[in-house]
ROBANU-208180 format. One record per residue: z, y, x of N, C-alpha, C in turn; residue number from 0. Coordinates in steps of 0.001 Angstrom, whole numbers, always signed. Layout:
<rodo <Z Y X> <Z Y X> <Z Y X> NUM>
...
This chain:
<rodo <+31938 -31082 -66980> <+32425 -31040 -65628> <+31978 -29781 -64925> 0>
<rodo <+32189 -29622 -63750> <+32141 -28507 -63017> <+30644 -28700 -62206> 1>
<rodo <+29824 -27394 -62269> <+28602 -27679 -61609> <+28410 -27326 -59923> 2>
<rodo <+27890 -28202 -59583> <+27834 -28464 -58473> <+27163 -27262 -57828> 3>
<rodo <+27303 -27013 -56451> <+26648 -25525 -55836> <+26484 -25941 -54255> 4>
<rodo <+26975 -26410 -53709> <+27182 -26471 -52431> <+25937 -27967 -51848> 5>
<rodo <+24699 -27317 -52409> <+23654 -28794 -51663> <+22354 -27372 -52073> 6>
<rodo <+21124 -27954 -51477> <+20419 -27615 -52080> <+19082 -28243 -51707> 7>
<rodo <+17889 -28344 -52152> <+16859 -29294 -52261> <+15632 -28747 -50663> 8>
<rodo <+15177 -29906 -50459> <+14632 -29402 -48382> <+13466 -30079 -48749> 9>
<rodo <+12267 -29484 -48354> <+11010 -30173 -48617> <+10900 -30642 -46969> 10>
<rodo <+10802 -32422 -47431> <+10916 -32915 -45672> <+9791 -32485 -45423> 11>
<rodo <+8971 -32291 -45905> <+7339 -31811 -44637> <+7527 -30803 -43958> 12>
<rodo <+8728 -29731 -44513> <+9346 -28800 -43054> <+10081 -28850 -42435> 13>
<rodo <+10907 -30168 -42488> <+12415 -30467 -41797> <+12204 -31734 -40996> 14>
<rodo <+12240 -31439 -39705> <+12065 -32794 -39190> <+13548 -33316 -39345> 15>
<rodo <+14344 -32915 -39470> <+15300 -34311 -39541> <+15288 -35084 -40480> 16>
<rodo <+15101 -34778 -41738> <+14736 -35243 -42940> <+13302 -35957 -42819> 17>
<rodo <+12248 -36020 -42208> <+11694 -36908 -41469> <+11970 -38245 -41141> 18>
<rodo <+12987 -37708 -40090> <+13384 -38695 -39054> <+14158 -39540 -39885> 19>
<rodo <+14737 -39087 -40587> <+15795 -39859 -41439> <+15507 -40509 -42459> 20>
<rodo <+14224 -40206 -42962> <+13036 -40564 -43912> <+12495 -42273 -43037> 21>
<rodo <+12166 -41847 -41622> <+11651 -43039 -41002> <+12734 -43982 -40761> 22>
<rodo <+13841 -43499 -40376> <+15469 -44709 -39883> <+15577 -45400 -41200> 23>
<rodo <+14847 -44895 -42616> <+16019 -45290 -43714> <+15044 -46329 -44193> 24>
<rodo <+13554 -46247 -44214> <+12566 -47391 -44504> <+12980 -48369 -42997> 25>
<rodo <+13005 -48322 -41513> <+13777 -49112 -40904> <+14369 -49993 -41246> 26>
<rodo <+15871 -49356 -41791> <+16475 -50103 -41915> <+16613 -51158 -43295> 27>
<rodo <+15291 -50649 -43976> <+15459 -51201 -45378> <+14521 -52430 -45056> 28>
<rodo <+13362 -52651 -44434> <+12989 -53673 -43811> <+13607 -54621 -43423> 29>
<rodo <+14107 -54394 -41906> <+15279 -54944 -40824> <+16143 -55610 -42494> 30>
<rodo <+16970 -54777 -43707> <+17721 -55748 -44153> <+17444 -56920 -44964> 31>
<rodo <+15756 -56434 -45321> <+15489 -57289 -46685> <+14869 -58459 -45384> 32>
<rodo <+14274 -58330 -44331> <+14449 -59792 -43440> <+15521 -60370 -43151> 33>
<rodo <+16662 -59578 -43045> <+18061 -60377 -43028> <+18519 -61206 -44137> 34>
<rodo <+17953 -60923 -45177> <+18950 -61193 -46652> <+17811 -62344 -46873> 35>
<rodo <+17385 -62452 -46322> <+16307 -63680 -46911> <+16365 -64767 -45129> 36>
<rodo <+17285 -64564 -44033> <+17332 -65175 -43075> <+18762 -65632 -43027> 37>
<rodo <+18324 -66771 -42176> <+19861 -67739 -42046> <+19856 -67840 -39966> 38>
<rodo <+21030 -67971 -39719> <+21142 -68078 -38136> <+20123 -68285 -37573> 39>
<rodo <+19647 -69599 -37807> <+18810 -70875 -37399> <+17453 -69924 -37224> 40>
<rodo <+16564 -69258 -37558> <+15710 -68717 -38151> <+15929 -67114 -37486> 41>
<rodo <+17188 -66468 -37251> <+17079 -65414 -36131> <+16829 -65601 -34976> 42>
<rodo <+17263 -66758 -34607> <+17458 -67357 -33144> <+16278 -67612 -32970> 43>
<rodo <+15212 -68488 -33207> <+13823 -68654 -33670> <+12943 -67518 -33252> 44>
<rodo <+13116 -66342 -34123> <+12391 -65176 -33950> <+12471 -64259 -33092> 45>
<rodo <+14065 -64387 -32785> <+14548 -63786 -31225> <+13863 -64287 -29752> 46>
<rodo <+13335 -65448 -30135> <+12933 -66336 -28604> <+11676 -65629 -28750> 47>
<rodo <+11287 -65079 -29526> <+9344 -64811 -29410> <+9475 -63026 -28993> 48>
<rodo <+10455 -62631 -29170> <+10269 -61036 -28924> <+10308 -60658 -27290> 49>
<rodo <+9594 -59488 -26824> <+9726 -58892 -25715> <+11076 -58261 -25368> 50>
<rodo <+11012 -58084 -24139> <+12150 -57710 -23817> <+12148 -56050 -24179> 51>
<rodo <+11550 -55260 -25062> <+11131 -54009 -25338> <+11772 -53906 -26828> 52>
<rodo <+11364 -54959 -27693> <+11320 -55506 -29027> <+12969 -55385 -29121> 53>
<rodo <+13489 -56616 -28231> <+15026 -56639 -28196> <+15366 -55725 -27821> 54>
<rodo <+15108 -54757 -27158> <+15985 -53569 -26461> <+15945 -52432 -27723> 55>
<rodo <+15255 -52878 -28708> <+15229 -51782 -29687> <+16091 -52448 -30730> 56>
<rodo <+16480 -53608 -30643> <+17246 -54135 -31672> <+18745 -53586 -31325> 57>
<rodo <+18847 -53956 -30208> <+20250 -53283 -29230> <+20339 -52063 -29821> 58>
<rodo <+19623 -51593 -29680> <+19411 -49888 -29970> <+19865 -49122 -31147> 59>
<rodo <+19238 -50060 -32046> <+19663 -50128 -33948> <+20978 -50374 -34117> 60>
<rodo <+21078 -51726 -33343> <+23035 -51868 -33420> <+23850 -50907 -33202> 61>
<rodo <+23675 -50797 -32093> <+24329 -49227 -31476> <+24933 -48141 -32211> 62>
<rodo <+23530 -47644 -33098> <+23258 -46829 -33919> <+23830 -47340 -35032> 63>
<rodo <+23992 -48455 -35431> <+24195 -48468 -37002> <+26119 -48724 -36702> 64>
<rodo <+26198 -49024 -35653> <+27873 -49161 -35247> <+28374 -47528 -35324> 65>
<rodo <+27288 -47004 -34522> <+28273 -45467 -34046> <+28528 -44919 -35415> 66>
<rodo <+27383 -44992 -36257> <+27338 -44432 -37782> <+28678 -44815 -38343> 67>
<rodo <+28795 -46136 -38333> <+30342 -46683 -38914> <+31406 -45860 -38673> 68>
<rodo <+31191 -46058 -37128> <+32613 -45385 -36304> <+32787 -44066 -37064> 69>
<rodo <+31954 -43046 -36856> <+31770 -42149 -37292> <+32717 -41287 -38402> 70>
<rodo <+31856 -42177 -39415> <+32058 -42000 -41045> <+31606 -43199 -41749> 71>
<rodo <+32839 -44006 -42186> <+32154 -45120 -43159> <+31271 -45019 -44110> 72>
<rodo <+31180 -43734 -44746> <+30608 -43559 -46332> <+29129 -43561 -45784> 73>
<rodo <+28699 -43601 -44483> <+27236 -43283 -43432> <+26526 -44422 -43948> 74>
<rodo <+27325 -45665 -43937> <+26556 -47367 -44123> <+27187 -47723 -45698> 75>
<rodo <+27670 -47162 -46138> <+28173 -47483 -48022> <+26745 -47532 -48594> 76>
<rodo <+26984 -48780 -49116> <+25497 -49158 -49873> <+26345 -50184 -51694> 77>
<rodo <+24649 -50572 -51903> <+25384 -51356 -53494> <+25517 -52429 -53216> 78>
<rodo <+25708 -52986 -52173> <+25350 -54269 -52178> <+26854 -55217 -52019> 79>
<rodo <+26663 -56239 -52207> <+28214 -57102 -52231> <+28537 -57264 -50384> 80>
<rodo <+29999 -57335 -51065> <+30809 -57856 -49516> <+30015 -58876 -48587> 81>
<rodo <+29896 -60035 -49752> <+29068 -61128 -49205> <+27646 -60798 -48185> 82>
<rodo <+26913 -59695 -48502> <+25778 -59050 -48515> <+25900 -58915 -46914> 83>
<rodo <+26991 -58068 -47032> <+27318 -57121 -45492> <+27807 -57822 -44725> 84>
<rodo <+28284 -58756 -44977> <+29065 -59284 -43904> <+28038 -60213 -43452> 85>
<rodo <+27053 -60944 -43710> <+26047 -61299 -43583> <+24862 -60645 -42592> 86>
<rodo <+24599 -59736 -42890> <+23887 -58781 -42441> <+24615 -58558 -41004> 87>
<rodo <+25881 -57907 -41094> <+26540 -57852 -39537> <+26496 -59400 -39080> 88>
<rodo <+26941 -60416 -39274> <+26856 -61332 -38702> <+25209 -61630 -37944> 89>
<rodo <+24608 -61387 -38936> <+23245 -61621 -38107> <+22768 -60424 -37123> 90>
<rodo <+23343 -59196 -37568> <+23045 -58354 -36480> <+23839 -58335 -35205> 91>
<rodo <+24827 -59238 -35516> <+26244 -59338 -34133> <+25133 -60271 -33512> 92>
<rodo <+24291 -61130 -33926> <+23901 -62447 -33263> <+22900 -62105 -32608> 93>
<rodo <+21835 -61047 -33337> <+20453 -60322 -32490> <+21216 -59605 -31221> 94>
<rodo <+22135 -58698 -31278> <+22516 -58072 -30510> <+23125 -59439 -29115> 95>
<rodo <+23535 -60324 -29576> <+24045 -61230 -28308> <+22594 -61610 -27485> 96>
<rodo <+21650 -62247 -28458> <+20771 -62671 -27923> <+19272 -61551 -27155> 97>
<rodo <+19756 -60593 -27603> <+19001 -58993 -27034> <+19067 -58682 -25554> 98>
């Protein structure tokens, strides 16, 4: 095949965005592996105990993980099944109501 040219390798300890993007991406890998192991019953639950600071950052994530969509789909393309995601939004549609 044809070799690739157009990328090239960024040491994040000099790039803060690669940082930042370093910190959003363990985020969100948290945030999903508590989703994938949570059912409604059990968000709602954990939602009643958070500050109103806590929720305003959940809002926040939504936001963010929506605009990403809007964006460019390939932004949120992951391995995971249909079943997976749709799951995941459902419970994040539900934090975001109760936020």
């Amino acid at each position: 095949g044809e070799k690739l040219s157009n990328f090239k390798f960024i040491d994040s300890k000099k790039e803060r965005l690669i940082q930042i993007s370093d910190v959003w991406v363990g985020l969100l890998g948290k945030l999903f592996a508590e989703l994938d192991q949570s059912k409604p019953e059990m968000i709602m639950s954990k939602m009643e105990w958070l500050t109103q600071e806590q929720k305003e950052c959940i809002r926040i994530i939504n936001l963010l993980i929506d605009k990403a969509e809007k964006l460019h789909r390939g932004l949120i393309q992951n391995a995971n099944s249909i079943g997976m995601i749709r799951h995941r939004g459902a419970l994040l549609s539900l934090m975001d109501k109760l936020s």
